[in-house]
C-alpha positions as CSV (number, residue, x, y, z in Angstrom):
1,X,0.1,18.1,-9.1
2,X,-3.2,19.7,-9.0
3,X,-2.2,21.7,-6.4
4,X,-0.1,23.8,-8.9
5,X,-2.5,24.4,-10.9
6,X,-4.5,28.0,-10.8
7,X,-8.0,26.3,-11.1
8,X,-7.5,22.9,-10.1
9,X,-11.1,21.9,-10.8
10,X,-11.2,23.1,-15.1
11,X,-7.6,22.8,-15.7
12,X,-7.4,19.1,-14.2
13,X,-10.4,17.8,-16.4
14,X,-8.6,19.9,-19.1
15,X,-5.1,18.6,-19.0
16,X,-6.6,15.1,-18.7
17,X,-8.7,15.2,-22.1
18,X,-6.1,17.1,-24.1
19,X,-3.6,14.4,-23.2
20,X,-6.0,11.8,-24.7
21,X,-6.8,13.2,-27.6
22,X,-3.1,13.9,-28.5
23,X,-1.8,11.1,-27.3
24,X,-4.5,9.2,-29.1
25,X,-4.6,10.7,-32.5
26,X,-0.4,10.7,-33.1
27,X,-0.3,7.6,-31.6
28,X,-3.1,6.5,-33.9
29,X,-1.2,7.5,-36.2
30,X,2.4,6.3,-35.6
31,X,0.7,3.0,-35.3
32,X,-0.6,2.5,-38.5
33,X,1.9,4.1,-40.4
34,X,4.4,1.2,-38.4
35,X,1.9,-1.4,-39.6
36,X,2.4,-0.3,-43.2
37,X,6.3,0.0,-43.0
38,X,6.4,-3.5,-41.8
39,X,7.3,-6.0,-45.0
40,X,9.3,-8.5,-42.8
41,X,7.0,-9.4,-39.3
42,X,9.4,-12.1,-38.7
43,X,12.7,-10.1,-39.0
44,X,11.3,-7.5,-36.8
45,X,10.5,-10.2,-34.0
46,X,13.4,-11.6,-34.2
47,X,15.8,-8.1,-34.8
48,X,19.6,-8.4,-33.9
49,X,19.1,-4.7,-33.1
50,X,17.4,-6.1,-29.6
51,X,14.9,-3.3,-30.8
52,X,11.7,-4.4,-32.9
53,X,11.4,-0.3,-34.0
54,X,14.7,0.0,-35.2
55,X,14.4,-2.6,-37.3
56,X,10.5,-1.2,-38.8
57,X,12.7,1.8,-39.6
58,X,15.5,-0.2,-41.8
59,X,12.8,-1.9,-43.8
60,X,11.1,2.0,-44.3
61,X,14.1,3.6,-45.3
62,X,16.9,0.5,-46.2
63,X,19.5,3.1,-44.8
64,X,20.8,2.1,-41.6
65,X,21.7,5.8,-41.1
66,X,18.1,7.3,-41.5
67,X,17.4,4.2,-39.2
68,X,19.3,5.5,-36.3
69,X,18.4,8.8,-37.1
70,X,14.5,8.0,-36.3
71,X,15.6,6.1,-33.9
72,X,16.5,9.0,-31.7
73,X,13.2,10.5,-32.2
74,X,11.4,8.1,-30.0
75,X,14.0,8.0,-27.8
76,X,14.0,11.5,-27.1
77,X,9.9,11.1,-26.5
78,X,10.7,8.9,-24.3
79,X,13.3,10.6,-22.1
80,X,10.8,13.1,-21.6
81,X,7.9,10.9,-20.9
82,X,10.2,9.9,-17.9
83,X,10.7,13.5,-16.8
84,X,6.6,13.5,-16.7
85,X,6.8,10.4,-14.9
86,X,9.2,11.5,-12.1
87,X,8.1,14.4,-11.7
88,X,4.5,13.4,-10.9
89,X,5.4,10.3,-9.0
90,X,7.6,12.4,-6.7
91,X,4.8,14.9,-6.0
92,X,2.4,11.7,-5.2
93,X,5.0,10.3,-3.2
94,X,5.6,14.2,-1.3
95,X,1.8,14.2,-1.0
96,X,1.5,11.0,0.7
97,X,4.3,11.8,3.1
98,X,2.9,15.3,3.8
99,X,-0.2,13.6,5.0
100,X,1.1,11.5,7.1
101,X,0.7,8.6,4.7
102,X,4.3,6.9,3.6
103,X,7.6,5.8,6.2
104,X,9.4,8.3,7.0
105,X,6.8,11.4,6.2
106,X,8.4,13.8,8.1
107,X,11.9,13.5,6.2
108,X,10.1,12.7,2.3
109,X,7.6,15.7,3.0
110,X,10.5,18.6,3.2
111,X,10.3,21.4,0.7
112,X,13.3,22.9,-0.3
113,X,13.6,26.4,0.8
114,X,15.1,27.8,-2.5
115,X,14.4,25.3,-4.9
116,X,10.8,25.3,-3.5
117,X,10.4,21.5,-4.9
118,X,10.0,18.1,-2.9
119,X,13.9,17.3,-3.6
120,X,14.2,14.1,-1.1
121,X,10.7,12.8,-2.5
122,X,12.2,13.6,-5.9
123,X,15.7,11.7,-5.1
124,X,13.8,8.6,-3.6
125,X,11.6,8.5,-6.4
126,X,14.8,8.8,-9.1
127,X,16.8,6.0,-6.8
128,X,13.7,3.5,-6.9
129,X,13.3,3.9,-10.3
130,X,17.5,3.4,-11.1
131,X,17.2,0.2,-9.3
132,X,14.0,-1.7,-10.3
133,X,15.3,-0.2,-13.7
134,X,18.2,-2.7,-13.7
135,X,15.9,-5.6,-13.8
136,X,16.0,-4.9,-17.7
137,X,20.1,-6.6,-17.3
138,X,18.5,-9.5,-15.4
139,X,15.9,-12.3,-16.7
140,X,13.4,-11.3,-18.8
141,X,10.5,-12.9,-16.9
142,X,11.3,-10.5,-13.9
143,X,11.1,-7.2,-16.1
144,X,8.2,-8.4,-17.9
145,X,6.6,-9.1,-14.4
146,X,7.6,-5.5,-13.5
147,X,6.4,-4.0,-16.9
148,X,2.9,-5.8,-16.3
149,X,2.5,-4.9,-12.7
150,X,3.1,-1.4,-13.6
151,X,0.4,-1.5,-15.6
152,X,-2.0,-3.1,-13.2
153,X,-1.4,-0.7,-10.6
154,X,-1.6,2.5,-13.1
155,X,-4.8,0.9,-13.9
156,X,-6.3,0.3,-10.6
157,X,-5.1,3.4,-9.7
158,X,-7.3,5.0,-12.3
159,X,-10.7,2.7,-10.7
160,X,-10.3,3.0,-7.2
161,X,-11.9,6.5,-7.2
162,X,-14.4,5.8,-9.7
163,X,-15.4,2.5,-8.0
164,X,-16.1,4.7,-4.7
165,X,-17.8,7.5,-7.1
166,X,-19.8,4.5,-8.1
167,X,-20.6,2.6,-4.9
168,X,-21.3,6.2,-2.6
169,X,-23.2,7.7,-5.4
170,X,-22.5,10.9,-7.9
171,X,-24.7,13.0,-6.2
172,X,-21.5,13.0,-3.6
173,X,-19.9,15.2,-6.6
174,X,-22.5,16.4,-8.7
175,X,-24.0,18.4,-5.5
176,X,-20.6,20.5,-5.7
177,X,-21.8,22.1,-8.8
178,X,-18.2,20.8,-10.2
179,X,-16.6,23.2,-13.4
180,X,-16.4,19.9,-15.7
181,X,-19.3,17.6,-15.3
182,X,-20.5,14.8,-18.2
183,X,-23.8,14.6,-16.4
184,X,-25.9,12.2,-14.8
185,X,-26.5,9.6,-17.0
186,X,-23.5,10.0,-19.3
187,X,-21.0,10.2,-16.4
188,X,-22.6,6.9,-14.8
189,X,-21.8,5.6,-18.2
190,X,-18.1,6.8,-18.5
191,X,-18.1,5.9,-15.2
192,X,-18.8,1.5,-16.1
193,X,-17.1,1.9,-19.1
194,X,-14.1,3.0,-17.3
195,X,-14.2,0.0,-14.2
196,X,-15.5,-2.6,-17.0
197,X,-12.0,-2.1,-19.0
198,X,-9.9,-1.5,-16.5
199,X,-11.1,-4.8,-15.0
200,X,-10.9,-7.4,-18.3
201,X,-7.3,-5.7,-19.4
202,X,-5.7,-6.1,-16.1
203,X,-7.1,-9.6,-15.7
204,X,-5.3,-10.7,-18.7
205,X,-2.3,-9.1,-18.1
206,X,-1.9,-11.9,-15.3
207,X,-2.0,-14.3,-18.2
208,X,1.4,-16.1,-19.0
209,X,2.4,-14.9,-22.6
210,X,3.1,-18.9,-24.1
211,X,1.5,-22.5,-23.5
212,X,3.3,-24.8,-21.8
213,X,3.9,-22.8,-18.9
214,X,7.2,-23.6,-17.1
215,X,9.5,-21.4,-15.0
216,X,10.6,-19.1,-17.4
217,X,7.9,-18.4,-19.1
218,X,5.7,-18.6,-16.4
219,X,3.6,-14.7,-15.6
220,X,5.3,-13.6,-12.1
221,X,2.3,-10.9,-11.8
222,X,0.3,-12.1,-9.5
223,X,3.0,-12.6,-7.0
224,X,4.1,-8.8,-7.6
225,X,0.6,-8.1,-7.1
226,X,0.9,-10.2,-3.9
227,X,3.6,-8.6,-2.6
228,X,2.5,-5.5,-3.1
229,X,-0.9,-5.8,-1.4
230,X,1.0,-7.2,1.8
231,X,3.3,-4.4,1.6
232,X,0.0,-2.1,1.1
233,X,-1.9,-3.6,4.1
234,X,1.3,-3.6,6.4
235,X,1.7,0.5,5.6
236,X,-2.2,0.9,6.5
237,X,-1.8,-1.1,9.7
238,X,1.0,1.5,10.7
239,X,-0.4,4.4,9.6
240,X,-4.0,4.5,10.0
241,X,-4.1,6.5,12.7
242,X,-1.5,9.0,12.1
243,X,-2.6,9.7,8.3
244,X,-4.5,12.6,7.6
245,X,-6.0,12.5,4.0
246,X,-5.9,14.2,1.5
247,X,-6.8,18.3,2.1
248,X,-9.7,18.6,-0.3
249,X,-9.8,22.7,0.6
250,X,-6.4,22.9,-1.1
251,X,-6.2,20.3,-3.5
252,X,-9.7,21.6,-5.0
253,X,-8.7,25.5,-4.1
254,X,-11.9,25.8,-2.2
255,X,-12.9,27.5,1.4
256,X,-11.0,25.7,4.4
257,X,-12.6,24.5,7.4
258,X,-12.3,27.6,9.0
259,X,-14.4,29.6,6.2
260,X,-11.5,31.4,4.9
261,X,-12.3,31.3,0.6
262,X,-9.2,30.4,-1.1
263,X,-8.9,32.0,-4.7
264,X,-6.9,31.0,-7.5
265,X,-4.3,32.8,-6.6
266,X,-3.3,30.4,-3.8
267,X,-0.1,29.2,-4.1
268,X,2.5,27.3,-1.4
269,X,4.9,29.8,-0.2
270,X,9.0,29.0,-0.7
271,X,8.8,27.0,3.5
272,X,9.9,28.1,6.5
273,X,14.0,28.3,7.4
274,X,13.3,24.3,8.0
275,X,12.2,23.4,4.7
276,X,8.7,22.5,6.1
277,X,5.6,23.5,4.1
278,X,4.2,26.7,4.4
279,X,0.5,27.5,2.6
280,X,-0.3,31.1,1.6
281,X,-3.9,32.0,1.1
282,X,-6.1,35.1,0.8
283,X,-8.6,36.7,2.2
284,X,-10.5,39.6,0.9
285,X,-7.5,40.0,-1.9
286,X,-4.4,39.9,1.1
287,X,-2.0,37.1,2.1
């Protein structure tokens, strides 16, 4: 979604630190206030309600009423958080295809010429999510599995650029003179800290969650994982040679390869009468 954004390289870094600190102060705070609503740990594991929050909001108020009440307010939080999550999982996905990346690029990479959004890449994206969402009807090992890979992948996700950063050197970045820099040494820092955690959390999350281990309690992550690393190498065998990368010039609103400077200002026009993506730059202040 950086591509949206005026100054990709400040507003990025930006967005990115705001959303921690908010994120982590309220929910810093939610949490402990939680912790000291909580008189009955027991009840709350074992709720009728199916939903341990519900049930930290009885005990709070001892109104069912004001329970439900504040029940909606997460709820709501959350129905947004998956507005934020679909819309930024179908850009990736409209990315991908528009490099040359995913099955079927050509079809997932339209733009619609009104709309001026990805709406197939949005579609697939909402249609993948409906589906893997009923596993939540089905056993409870296969969602948790789900849950956990999730997780895993976000996290990797997060350490596959910073374990390249690491291995090819900063200097790679630093020698772009980049808006939002930590620094040598502090960077390098943030930079282990960040692989270092990423690595212990996900390794536990491929721990079973009770001892003795037997089918149904048995952690299904690792073949998730599995699965998904076939599926990962099969797509690279296919596309390697058709996928293009990533366009840095865009993505990072720089000059092109041509040594046309691309301003701020740069912005994808509304497509072509076929829906295909059309950029828009300027040079010396025209389109």
């Amino acid at each position: 979604m950086t591509e949206e954004m005026p100054r990709p390289t400040r507003d990025a870094p930006a967005a990115m630190n705001a959303a921690v600190m908010i994120g982590g102060t309220t929910g810093t705070v939610f949490v402990l206030v939680m912790m000291f609503a909580i008189t009955d740990i027991d009840t709350v594991l074992g709720t009728a309600t199916g939903m341990p929050l519900t049930e930290i909001f009885y005990q709070a108020t001892r109104n069912r009423a004001a329970a439900v009440v504040l029940t909606i307010v997460p709820v709501v939080c959350f129905i947004n958080g998956t507005n934020g999550c679909l819309t930024s999982g179908s850009r990736l996905l409209w990315a991908m295809a528009r490099d040359g990346g995913t099955p079927f690029s050509k079809y997932l990479s339209h733009i619609h010429p009104r709309l001026n959004v990805p709406v197939r890449a949005i579609l697939v994206a909402s249609v993948f999510n409906f589906i893997f969402g009923l596993l939540y009807l089905g056993p409870t090992v296969a969602f948790n599995a789900y849950i956990a890979s999730c997780t895993i992948f976000l996290n990797c996700s997060y350490a596959a650029p910073i374990v390249v950063l690491l291995i090819r050197g900063r200097q790679i970045v630093m020698a772009r003179n980049p808006d939002y820099a930590l620094g040598r040494y502090r960077g390098l820092a943030a930079n282990i800290i960040a692989v270092t955690f990423v690595g212990f959390t996900s390794f536990f999350f491929l721990f079973p969650n009770v001892i003795p281990v037997d089918t149904n309690t048995m952690n299904y992550v690792s073949a998730v994982v599995g699965i998904f690393l076939l599926f990962v190498c099969g797509l690279w065998m296919f596309k390697r040679h058709s996928y293009e990368g990533p366009q840095f010039d865009l993505i990072l609103g720089e000059s092109n390869t041509t040594g046309i400077e691309l301003d701020s200002e740069k912005q994808f026009s509304d497509g072509d009468k076929n829906g295909n993506v059309v950029f828009q730059h300027r040079e010396n202040g025209s389109v």
